[in-house]
PARORO-672076 format. One record per residue (C-alpha): x negated, y negated, z; residue in three letters. Coordinates in nm, 4 decimals. Layout:
ATOM x y z residu
ATOM X Y Z ALA
...
***
This chain:
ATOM x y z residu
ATOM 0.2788 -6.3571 -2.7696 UNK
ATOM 0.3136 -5.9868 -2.9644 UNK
ATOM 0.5451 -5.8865 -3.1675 UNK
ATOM 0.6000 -5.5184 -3.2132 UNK
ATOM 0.8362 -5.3329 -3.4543 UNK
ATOM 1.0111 -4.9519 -3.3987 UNK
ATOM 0.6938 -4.7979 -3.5695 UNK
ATOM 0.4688 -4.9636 -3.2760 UNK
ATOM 0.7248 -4.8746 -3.0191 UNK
ATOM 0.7752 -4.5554 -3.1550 UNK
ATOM 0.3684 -4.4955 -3.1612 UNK
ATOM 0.3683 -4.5900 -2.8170 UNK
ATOM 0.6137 -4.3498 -2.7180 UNK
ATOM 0.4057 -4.0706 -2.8964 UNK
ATOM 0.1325 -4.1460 -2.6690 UNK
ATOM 0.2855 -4.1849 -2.3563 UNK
ATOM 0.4371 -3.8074 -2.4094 UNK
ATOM 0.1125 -3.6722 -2.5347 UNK
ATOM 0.0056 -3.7948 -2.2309 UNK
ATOM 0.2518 -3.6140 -1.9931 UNK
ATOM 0.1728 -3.3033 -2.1620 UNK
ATOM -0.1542 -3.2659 -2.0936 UNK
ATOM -0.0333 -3.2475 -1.7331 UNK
ATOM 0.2328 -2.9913 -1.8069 UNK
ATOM 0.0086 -2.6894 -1.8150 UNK
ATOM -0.1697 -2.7640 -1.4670 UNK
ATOM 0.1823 -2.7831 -1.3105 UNK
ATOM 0.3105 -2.5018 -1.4233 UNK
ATOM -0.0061 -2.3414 -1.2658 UNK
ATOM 0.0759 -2.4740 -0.9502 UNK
ATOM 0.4511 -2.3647 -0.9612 UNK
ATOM 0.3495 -2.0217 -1.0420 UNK
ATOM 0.0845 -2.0139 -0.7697 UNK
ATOM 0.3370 -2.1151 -0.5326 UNK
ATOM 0.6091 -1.9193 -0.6269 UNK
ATOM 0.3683 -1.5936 -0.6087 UNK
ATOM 0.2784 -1.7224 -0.2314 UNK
ATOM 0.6333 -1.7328 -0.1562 UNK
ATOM 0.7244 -1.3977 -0.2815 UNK
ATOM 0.4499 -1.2270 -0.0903 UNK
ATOM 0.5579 -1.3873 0.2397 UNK
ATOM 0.9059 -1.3216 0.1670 UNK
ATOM 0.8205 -0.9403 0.1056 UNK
ATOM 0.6188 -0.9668 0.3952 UNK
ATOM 0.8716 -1.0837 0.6155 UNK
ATOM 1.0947 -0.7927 0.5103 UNK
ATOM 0.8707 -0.5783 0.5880 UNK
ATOM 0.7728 -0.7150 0.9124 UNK
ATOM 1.0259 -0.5709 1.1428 UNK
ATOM 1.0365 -0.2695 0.9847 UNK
ATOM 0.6259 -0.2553 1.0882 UNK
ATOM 0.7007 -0.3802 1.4421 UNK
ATOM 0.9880 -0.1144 1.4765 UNK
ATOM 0.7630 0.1687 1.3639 UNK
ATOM 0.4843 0.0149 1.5935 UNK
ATOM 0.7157 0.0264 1.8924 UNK
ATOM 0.8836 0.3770 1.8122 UNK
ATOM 0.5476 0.5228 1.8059 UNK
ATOM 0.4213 0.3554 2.1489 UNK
ATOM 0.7494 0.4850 2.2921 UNK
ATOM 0.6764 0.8555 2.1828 UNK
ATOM 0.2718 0.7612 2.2647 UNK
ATOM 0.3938 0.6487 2.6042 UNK
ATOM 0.5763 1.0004 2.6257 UNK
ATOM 0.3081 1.1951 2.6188 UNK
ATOM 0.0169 1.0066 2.8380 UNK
ATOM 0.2290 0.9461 3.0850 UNK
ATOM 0.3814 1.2932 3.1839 UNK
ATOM -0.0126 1.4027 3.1189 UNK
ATOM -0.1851 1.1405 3.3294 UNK
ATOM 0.0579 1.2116 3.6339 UNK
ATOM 0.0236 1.5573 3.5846 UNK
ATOM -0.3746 1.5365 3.6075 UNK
ATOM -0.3367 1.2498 3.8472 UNK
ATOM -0.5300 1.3457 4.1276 UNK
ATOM -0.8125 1.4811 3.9205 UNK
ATOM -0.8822 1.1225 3.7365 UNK
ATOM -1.0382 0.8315 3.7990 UNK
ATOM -0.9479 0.4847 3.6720 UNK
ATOM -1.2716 0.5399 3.3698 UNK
ATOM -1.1072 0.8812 3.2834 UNK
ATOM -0.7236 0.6914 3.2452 UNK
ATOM -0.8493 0.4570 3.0260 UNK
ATOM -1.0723 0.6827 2.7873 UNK
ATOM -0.7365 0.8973 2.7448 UNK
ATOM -0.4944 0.5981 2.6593 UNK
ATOM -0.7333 0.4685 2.4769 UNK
ATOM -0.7805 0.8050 2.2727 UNK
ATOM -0.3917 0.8156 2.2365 UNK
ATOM -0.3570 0.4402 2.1186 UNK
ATOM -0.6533 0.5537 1.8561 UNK
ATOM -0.4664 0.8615 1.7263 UNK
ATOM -0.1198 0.6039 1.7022 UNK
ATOM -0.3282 0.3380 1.5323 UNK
ATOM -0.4729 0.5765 1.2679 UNK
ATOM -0.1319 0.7568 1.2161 UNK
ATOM 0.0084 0.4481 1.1293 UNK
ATOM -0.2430 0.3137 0.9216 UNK
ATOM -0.1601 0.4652 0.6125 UNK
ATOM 0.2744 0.4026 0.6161 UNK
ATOM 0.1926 0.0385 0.7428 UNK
ATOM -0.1011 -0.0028 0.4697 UNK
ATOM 0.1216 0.1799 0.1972 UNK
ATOM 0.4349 -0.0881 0.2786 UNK
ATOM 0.2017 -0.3681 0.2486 UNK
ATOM 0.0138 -0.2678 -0.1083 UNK
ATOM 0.4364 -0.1688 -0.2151 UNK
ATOM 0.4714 -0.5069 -0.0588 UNK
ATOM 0.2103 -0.6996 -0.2414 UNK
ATOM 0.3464 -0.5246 -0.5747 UNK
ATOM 0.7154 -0.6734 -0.5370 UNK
ATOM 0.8867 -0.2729 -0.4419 UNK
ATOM 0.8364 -0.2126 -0.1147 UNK
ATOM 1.2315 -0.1887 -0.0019 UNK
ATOM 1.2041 0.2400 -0.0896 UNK
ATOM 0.9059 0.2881 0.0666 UNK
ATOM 1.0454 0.0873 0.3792 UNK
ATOM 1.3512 0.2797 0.3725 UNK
ATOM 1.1916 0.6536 0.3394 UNK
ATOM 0.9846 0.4936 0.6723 UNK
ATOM 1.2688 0.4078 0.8508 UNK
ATOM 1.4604 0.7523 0.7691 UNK
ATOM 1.0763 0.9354 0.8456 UNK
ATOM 1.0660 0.8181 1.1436 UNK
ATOM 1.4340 0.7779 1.2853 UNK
ATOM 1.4357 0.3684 1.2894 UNK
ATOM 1.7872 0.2528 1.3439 UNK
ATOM 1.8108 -0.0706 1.0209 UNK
***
């Protein structure tokens, strides 16, 4: 049998918190980490139909141009010579939208994207 008075109870206590701070610092890390993972994606996920509405205005207007030009030179292409000038066109559309889309992202990443997605959607007609 033990008998313990408020100083041993009271010591006790001193170790059992010195204990749980020790752990404080690592969770904190973790919240942090976490929270800066969920902020991306949430930016990201603002941003993504913006992206996808850009992506889809542009292969609209894309779409405008090969097609009027690949019935117009219909006769005078094979299937190779199609398929070199879509290609060619989705290359040009893929490189013009590089930068916006890779400017959104880093503006993204950085926690002030929402100007930079709304100059994009006014730039290039997008209905929010």
């Amino acid at each position: 049998m033990s008998l313990y008075n408020v100083d041993d109870l009271n010591q006790v206590r001193d170790q059992q918190v010195a204990e749980r701070r020790k752990h404080i610092a690592p969770a904190e890390a973790i919240i942090e980490a976490e929270v800066g993972k969920f902020v991306l994606d949430w930016n990201r996920r603002k941003d993504g139909p913006v992206i996808g509405r850009l992506t889809a205005e542009v292969d609209r207007l894309r779409e405008g141009v090969v097609g009027p030009l690949l019935e117009k030179f219909d006769a005078r292409l094979n299937d190779a010579d199609r398929e070199w000038i879509e290609g060619a066109f989705r290359l040009f559309q893929n490189r013009l939208l590089h930068g916006p889309i890779a400017a959104l992202q880093e503006a993204s990443k950085e926690g002030h994207s929402a100007g930079l997605r709304d100059a994009l959607m006014r730039l290039f007609g997008l209905k929010g």
